[in-house]
N, C-alpha and C positions, 0 to 999 in steps of 0.2 A: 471476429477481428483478430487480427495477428500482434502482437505485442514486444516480437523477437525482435523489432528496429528500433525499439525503446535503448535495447541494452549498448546496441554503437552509439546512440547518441551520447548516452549520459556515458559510457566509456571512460572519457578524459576529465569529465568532472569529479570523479570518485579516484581517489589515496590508495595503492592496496597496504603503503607500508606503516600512513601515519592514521591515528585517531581511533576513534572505535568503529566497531563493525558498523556499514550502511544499511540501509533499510534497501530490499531490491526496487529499483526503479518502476518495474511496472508493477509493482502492488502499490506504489505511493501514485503512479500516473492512475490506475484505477480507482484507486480511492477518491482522489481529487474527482475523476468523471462521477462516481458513485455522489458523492458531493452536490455538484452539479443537475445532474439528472433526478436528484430526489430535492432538490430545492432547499439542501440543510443549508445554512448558513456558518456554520462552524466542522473543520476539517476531525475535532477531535466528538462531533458529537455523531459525526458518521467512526468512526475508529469505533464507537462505544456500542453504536448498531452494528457495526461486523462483527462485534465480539460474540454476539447473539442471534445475529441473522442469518439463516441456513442459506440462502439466496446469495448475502452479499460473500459468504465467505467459499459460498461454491464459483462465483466470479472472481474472487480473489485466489482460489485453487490451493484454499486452506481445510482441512477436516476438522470434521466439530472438535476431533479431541487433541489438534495440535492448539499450540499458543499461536497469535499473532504477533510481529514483533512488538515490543517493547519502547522500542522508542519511536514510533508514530504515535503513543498517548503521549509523550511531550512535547509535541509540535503545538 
């Protein structure tokens, strides 16, 4: 799956000048699928399985030894 048309959409929804840094769109679009497709019922208790899941964080195109963002655990 391609994920590059994620970022025109969400384009005009995201500030470059005001607020704090956003979360990239298609790591939050894939999450929510990751969500979905594993039948979690809470957004931050899949966030809590990527943090640890070789799988979900190689779909997310994160390596074990970066961070994930930070504020998808306060969603």
């Amino acid at each position: 799956m391609d994920f590059e048309g994620l970022y025109e959409i969400a384009e005009p929804l995201y500030s470059e000048d005001e607020g704090r840094r956003s979360i990239d769109p298609a790591v939050l679009f894939k999450l929510v699928l990751l969500q979905h497709l594993d039948g979690n019922v809470s957004l931050r208790g899949t966030f809590r399985r990527a943090q640890t899941d070789a799988a979900y964080r190689w779909f997310l195109r994160y390596t074990l030894s970066e961070e994930l963002p930070h504020s998808i655990s306060k969603l």
